[in-house]
C-alpha positions as CSV (number, residue, x, y, z in Angstrom):
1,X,0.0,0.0,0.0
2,X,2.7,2.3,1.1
3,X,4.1,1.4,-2.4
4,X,1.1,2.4,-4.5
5,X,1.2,5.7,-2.8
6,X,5.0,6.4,-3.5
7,X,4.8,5.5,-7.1
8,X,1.2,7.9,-7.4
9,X,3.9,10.5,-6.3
10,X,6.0,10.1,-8.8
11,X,9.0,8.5,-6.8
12,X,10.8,5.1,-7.8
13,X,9.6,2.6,-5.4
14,X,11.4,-0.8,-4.9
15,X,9.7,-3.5,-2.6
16,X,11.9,-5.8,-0.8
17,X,10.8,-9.4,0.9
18,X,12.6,-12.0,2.3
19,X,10.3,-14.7,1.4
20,X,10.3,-16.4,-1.9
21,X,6.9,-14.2,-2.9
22,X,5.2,-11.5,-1.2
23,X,2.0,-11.4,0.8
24,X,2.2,-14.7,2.1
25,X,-0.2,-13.8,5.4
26,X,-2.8,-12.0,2.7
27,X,-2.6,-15.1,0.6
28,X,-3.3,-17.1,4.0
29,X,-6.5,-14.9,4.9
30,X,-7.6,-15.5,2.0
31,X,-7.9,-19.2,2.9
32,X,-10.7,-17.9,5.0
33,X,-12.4,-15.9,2.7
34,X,-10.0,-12.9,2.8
35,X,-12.6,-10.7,5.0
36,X,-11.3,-7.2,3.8
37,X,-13.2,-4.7,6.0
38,X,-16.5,-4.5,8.6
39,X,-18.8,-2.2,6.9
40,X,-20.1,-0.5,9.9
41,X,-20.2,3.5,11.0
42,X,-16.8,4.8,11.4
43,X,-17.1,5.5,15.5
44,X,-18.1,1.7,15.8
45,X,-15.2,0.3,14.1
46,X,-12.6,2.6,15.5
47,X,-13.9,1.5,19.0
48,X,-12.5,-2.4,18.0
49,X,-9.1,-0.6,18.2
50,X,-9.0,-0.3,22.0
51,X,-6.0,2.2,23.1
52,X,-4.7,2.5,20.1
53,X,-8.1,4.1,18.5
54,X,-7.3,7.6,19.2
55,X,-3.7,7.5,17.2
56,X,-5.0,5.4,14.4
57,X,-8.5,7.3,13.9
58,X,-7.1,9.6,11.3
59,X,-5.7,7.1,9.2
60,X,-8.8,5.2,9.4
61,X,-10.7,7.9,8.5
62,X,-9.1,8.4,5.4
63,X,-8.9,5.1,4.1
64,X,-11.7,3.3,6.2
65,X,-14.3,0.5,5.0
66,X,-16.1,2.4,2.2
67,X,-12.6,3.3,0.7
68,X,-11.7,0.0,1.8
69,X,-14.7,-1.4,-0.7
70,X,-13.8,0.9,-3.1
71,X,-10.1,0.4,-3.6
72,X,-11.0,-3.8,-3.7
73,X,-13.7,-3.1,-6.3
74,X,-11.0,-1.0,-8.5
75,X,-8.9,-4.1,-8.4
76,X,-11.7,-5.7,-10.0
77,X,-13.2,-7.7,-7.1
78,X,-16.9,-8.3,-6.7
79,X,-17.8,-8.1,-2.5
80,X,-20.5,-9.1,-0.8
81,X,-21.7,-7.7,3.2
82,X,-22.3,-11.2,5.6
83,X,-25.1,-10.7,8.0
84,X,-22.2,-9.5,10.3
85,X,-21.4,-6.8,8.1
86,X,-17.8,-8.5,7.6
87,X,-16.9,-7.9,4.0
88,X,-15.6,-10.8,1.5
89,X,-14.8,-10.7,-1.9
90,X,-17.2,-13.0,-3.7
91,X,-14.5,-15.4,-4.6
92,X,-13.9,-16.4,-1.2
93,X,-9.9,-16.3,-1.6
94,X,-7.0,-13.7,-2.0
95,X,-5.2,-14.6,-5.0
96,X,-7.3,-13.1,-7.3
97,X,-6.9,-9.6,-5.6
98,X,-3.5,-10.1,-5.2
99,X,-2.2,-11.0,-8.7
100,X,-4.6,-7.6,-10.0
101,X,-2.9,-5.8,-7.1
102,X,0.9,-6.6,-8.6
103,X,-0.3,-6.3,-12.1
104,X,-1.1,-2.8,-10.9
105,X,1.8,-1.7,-9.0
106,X,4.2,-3.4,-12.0
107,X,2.7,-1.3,-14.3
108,X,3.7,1.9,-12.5
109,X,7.3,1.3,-12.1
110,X,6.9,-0.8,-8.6
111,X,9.9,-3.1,-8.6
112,X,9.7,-6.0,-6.5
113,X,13.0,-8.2,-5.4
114,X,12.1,-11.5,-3.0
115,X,14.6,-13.3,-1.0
116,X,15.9,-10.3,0.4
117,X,16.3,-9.9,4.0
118,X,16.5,-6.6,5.7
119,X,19.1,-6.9,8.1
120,X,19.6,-2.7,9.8
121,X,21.7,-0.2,8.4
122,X,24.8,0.1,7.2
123,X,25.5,3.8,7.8
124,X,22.3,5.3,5.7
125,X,22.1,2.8,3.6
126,X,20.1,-0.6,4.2
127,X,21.5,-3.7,4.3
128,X,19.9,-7.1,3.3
129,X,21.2,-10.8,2.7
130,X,20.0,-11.4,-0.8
131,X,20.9,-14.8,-2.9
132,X,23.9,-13.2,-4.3
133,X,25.6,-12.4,-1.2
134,X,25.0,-8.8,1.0
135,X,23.9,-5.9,-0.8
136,X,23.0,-2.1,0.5
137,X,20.3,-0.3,-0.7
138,X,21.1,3.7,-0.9
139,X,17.0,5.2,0.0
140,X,15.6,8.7,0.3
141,X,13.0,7.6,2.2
142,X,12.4,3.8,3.8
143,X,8.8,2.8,4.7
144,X,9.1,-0.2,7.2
145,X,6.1,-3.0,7.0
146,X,7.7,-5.8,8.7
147,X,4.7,-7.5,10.1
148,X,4.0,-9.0,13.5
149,X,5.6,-12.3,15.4
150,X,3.0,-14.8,14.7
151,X,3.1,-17.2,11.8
152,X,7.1,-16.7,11.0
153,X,6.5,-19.3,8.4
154,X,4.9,-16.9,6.2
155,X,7.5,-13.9,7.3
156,X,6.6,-11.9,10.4
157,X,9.2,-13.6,12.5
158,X,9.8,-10.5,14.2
159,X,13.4,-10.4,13.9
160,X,13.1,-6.9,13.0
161,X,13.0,-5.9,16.6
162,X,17.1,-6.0,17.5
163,X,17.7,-3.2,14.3
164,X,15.3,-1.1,15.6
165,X,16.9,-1.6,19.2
166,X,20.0,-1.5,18.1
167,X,18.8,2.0,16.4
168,X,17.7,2.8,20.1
169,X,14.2,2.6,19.7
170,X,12.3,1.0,22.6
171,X,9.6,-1.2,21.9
172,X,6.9,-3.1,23.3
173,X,7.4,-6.8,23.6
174,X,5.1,-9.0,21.1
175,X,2.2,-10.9,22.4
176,X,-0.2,-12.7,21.1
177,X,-3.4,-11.8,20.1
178,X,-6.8,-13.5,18.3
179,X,-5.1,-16.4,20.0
180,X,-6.5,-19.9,20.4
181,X,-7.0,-20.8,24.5
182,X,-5.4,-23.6,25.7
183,X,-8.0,-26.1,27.8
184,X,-7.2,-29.2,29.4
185,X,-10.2,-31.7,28.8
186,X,-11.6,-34.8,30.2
187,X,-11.3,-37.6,27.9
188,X,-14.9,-38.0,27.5
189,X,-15.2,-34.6,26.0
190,X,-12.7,-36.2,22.8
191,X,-16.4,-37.0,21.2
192,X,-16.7,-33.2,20.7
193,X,-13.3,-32.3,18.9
194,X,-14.0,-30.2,16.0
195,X,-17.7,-29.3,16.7
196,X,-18.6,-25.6,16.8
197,X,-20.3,-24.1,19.8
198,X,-22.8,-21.7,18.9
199,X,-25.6,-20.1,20.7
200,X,-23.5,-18.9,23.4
201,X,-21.9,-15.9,25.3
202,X,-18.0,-15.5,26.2
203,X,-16.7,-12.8,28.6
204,X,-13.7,-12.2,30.3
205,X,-12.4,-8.6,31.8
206,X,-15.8,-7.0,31.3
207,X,-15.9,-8.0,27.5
208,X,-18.9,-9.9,26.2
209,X,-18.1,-11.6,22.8
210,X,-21.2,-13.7,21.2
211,X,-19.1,-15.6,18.3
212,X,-18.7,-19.4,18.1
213,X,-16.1,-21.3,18.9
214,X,-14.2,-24.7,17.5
215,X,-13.5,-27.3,20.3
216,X,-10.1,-29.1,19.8
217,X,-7.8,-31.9,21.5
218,X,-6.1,-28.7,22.7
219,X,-8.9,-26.1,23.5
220,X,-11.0,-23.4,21.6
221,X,-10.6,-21.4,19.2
222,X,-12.2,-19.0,16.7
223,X,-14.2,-15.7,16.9
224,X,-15.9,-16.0,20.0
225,X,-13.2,-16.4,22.1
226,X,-10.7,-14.1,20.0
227,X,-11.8,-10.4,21.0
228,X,-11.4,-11.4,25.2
229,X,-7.1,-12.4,24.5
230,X,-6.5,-8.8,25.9
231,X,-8.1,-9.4,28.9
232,X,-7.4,-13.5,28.8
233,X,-3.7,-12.5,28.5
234,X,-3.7,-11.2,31.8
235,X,-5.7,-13.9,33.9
236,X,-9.2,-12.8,33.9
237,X,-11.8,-15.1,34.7
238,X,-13.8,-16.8,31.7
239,X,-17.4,-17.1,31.7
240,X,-19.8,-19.0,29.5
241,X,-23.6,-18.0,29.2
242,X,-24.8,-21.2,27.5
243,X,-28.3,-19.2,27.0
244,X,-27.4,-15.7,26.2
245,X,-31.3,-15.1,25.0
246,X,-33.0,-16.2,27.9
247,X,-32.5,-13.8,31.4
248,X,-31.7,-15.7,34.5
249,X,-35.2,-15.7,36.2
250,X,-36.5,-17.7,32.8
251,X,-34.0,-20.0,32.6
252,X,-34.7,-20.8,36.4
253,X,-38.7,-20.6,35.7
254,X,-38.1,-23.3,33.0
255,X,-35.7,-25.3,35.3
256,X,-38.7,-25.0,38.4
257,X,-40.8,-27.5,36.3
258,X,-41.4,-31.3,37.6
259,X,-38.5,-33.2,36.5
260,X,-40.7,-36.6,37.2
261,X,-38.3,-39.6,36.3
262,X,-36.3,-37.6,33.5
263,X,-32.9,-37.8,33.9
264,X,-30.7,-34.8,34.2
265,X,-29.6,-34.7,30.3
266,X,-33.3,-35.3,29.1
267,X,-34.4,-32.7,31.8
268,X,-32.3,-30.1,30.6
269,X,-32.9,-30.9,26.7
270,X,-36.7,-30.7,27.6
271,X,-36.4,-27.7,29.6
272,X,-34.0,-25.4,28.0
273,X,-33.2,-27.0,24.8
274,X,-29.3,-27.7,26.1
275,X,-28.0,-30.6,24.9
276,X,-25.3,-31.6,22.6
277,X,-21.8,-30.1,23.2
278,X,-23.4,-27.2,25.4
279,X,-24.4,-30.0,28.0
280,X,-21.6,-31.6,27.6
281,X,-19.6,-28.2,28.4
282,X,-21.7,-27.8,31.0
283,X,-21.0,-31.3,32.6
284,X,-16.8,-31.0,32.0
285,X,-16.9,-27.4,33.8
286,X,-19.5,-27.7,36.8
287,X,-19.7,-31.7,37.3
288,X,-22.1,-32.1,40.3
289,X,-24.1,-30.1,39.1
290,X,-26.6,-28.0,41.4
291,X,-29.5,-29.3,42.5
292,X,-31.1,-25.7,43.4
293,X,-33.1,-24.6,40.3
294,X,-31.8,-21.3,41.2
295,X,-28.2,-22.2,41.7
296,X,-28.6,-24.2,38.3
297,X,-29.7,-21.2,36.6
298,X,-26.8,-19.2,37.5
299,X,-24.4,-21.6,36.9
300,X,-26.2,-21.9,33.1
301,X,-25.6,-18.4,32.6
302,X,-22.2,-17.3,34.1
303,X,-20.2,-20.9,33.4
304,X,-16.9,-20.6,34.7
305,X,-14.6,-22.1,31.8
306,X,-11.1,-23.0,33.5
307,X,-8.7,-22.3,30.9
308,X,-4.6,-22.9,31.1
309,X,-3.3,-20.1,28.9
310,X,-3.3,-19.0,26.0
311,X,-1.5,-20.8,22.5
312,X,2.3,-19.6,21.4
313,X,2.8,-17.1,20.1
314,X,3.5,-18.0,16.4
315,X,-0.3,-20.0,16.3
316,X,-1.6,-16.7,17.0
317,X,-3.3,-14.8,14.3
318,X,-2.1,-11.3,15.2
319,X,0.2,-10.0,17.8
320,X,0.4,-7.0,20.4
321,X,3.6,-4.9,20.6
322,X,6.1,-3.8,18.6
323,X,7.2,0.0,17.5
324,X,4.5,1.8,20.0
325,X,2.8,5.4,19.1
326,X,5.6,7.3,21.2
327,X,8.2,5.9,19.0
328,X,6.5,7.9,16.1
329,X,5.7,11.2,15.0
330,X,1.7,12.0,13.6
331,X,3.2,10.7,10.1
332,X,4.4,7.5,11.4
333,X,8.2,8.2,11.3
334,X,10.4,7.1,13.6
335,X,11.8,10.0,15.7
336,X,15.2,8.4,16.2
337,X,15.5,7.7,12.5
338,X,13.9,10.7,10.4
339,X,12.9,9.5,6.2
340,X,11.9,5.5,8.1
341,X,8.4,5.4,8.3
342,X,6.6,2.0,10.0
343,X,3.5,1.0,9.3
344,X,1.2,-2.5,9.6
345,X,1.3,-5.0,12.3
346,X,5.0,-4.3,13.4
347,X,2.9,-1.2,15.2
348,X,1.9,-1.5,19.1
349,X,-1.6,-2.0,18.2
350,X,-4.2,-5.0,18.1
351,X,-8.2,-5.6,17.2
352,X,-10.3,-8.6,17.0
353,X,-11.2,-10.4,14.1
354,X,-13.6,-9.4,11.5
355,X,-12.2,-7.3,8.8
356,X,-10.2,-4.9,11.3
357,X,-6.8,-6.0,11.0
358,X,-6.5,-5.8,7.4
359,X,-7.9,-2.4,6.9
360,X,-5.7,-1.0,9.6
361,X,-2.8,-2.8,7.8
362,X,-3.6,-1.1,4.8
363,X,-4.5,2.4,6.2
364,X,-1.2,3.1,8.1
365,X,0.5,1.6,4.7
366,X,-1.2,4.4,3.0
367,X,-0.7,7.1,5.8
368,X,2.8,6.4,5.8
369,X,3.4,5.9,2.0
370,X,2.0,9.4,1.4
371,X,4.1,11.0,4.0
372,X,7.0,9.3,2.9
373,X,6.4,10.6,-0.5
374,X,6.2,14.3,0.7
375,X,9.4,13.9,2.8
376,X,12.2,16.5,1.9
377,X,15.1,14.8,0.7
């Protein structure tokens, strides 16, 4: 992005990655359906950026979901709005966009060399390993997109962070975030490995997230349980409402009905409609189970879910930390290192999933590709 608004400027633009192609994580979103943006009003989707909303609203602002939309439809994608409002292009998959998006930048003078690692500075100039041995790059201005420290595999590796120390700028340590959560289950609930739950309420630090989530051999994972990592990352308690749409005093009015000779599964099918993997989380996290109606109702909606961390790092989808907003000046440059301008996930910022992290990816690419581009050299 920061390329496309160099070259727009008139400047010669060179892209350099170490892998063997670029955009390896957009290319793995895409395996997902490659959701691009959340069209929703601009105060509601700046709130998903937590701290980091106030420094990032101007950049979102300029280039938020509607310009989002509009810049994937002028790389001739079709998109379609999910019930959500999460944003897809009608393909499902990334490549498409991708290959339209090089074509583009090619044809205005974007050059791209892969296999080059950046590896600091060699007085002014940068330095990179390439195949053919160290090479330095002499730049007028450098815009830094270096990614995160989750899925190295694909790039972000964070090994960035020791030039930028070494340049004397003090960052924020990675951690991850959208992370799977690490539970330690009974055997019996093995039956249920790979169902979805759905229907339900998490919450954790005074966060309420309704979104499913997958049950594995090693916990849960997916966008229900993705928005509470802040607060999971720190201990909080997790809680389960099994029956987010019924209030307490229903849920116990249903369970004050005879039980007669039901057992307690049938009962609670009968009753409340729970059954399936939602009893059978029910069971694994309160086993005895209250006898009260009224202590049975409570339990239903605030489950406690004993959890045992968090996954590494690298399985995470995003990460917090990195180069944090008082590194920077209002144009994202770095104040030790004046013409270097950082933008993307190597920024100390984080959001949940659901269109967020891309188009803040590709908003502070743009903020800082046009300030790069107006930088006196």
């Amino acid at each position: 992005m920061a390329a496309e608004e160099l070259s727009a400027a008139g400047c010669d633009v060179c892209v350099f990655d170490a892998k063997p192609s670029v955009a390896r994580k957009l290319l793995m979103a895409g395996k997902s359906g490659l959701n691009l943006t959340k069209d929703e009003p601009l105060d509601a989707f700046l709130s998903a950026y937590g701290e980091a909303a106030d420094w990032l609203a101007p950049m979102i602002a300029a280039f938020g979901p509607e310009h989002m939309q509009d810049w994937a439809r002028g790389l001739g994608q079709d998109l379609f709005t999910g019930s959500t409002g999460r944003v897809f292009p009608k393909v499902m998959k990334g490549s498409p966009l991708l290959r339209a998006w090089l074509a583009r930048l090619a044809t205005s003078g974007v050059q791209v060399e892969t296999r080059w690692r950046w590896e600091g500075w060699q007085g002014q100039s940068l330095s990179f390993t390439t195949p053919t041995g160290r090479q330095t790059v002499a730049a007028d201005v450098t815009v830094l997109a270096l990614g995160g420290a989750s899925w190295a595999r694909l790039g972000s590796d964070g090994t960035w962070t020791a030039h930028l120390e070494q340049a004397g700028v003090e960052l924020a340590a990675f951690e991850p975030a959208n992370a799977a959560l690490r539970v330690d289950w009974s055997d019996h609930m093995a039956r249920w490995f790979g169902a979805p739950l759905k229907g339900i309420a998490f919450s954790a630090g005074g966060i309420v997230s309704r979104g499913e989530a997958i049950l594995s051999a090693r916990g849960l994972e997916g966008g229900g349980v993705y928005p509470l990592t802040p607060a999971l990352r720190s201990g909080a308690a997790l809680m389960v409402d099994l029956l987010p749409d019924l209030t307490a005093g229903e849920v116990e009015k249903r369970l004050s009905r005879p039980r007669g000779k039901a057992s307690l599964t049938n009962y609670l099918r009968k009753a409340l409609g729970l059954s399936g993997v939602k009893a059978s989380i029910l069971q694994e996290m309160a086993r005895p189970l209250p006898s009260n109606s009224a202590a049975l109702a409570k339990v239903i909606k605030a489950l406690p879910m004993r959890y045992s961390g968090l996954a590494p790092m690298d399985e995470a989808i995003s990460t917090a930390g990195g180069v944090p907003w008082s590194a920077l000046t209002d144009d994202l440059t770095l104040r030790v290192r004046p013409g270097v301008f950082c933008a993307g996930e190597m920024l100390d910022w984080e959001a949940p999933t659901g269109g967020y992290l891309l188009t803040a990816c590709l908003a502070t690419g743009r903020w800082a590709g046009r300030a790069a581009a107006a930088h006196p050299v």
